[in-house]
N, C-alpha and C positions, 0 to 999 in steps of 0.2 A: 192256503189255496193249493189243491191237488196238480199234480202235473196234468194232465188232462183238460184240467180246466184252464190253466195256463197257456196248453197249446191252444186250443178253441180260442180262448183271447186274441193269444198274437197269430192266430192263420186270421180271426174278421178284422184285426188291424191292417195286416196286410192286407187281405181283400179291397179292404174298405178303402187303404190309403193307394189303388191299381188302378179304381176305377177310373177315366178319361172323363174331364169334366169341357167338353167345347160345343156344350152348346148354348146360344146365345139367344135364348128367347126371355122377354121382358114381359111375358104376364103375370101370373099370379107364382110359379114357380120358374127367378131366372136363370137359375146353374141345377140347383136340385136341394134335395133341403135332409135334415137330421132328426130324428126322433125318440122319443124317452116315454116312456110311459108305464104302469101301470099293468097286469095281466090278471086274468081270472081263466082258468082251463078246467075241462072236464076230461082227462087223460088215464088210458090204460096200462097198469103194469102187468104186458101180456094179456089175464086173466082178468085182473078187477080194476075197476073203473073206481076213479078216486078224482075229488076236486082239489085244486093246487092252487094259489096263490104265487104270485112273480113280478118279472119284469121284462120289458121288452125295446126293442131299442131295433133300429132302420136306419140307412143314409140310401138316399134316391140318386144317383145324376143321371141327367138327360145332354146323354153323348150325341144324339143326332138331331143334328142344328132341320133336317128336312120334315123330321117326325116329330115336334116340338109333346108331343100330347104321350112318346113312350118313354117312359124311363127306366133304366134297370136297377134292382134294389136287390140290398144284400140286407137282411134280418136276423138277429141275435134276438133269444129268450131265456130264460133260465126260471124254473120253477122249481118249489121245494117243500116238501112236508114233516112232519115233525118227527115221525118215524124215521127219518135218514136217506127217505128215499129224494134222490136230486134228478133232474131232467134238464138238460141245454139241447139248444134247438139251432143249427146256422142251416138257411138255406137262402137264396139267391135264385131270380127270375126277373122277366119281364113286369110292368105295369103300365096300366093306360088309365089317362086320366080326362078329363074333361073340366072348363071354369064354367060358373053358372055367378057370376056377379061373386058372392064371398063363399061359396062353396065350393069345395074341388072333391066331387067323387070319382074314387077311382077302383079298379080291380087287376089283381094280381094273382100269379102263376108261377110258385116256384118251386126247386128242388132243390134237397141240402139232405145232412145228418141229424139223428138224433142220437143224442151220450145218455144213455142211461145207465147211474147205477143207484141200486137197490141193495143196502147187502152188505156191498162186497161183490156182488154178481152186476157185471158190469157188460151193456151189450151196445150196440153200435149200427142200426138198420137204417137204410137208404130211407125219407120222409118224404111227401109230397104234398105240398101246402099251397091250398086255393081260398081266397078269400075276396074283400074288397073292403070299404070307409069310407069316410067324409071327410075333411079336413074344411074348419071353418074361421075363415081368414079373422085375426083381433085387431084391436085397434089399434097395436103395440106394432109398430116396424116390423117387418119380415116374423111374424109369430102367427100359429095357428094352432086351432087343440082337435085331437085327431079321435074316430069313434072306428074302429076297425076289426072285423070278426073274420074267423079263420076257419078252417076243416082240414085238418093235420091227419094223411094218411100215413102209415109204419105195416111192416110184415116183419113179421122174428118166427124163423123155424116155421111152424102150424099155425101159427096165430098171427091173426089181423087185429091192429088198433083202427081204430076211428076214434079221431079226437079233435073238441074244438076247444078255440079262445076266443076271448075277447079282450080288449084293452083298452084301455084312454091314457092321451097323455098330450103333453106339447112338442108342437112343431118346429122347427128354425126353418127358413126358407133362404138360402142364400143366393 
């Protein structure tokens, strides 16, 4: 594992182990929940637009016992292709959710970095990732499996990415 990637690990560790978990709502999410999934992206290096294969991974808590329905979420991705070229993704923001019986669709707003290295040519641009999903409650104890698509903004030097995912995967709800 590269040092870089090692930092990114242990800063969403940290992150993820900062967040304040006090709030106390008992519907269908009642502390905030953790997710693993699967990824598919249509992602820019700078210039060419290339598809990647990954993974991706969330922890939600809902710190404010008044606003039961926002939560704030920190997101790890990592995607990779067979040429060498590797892409991690940490960004963090709000989300709002709503329950509809076993469905919890939500949308989110966040900002974070992207690590890109290509190469050897390794770059580092502010990201901005808007998206939303569904999460649909199993019949398994605190488990749900999640359908969630993204639109991953980047600027490097003169060039703009535009880039999306999608992902699936399972939920924990604790």
């Amino acid at each position: 594992m590269s040092k870089t990637a090692a930092a990114l690990l242990a800063f969403a560790g940290w992150f993820l182990c900062s967040i304040p978990m006090s709030a106390q709502f008992n519907g269908l999410l009642p502390n905030g929940n953790a997710y693993a999934g699967v990824s598919y992206a249509q992602l820019s290096n700078v210039v060419i637009k290339q598809s990647y294969r990954g993974w991706t991974g969330s922890y939600e808590a809902l710190p404010f016992s008044r606003y039961p329905r926002v939560g704030l979420v920190a997101d790890v991705s990592g995607f990779y292709r067979n040429n060498g070229l590797v892409q991690y993704n940490l960004v963090g923001g709000p989300r709002v959710s709503v329950n509809y019986g076993k469905w919890r669709p939500f949308v989110q707003a966040m900002v974070g970095i992207r690590h890109l290295n290509s190469g050897g040519f390794v770059y580092n641009p502010l990201e901005i990732d808007v998206g939303g999903g569904v999460d649909y409650k199993l019949w398994f104890k605190n488990f749900s499996w999640r359908f969630q698509g993204d639109y991953m903004h980047t600027h490097y030097l003169s060039a703009t990415q535009n880039d999306y995912r999608t992902s699936t995967g399972i939920v924990w709800r604790f």
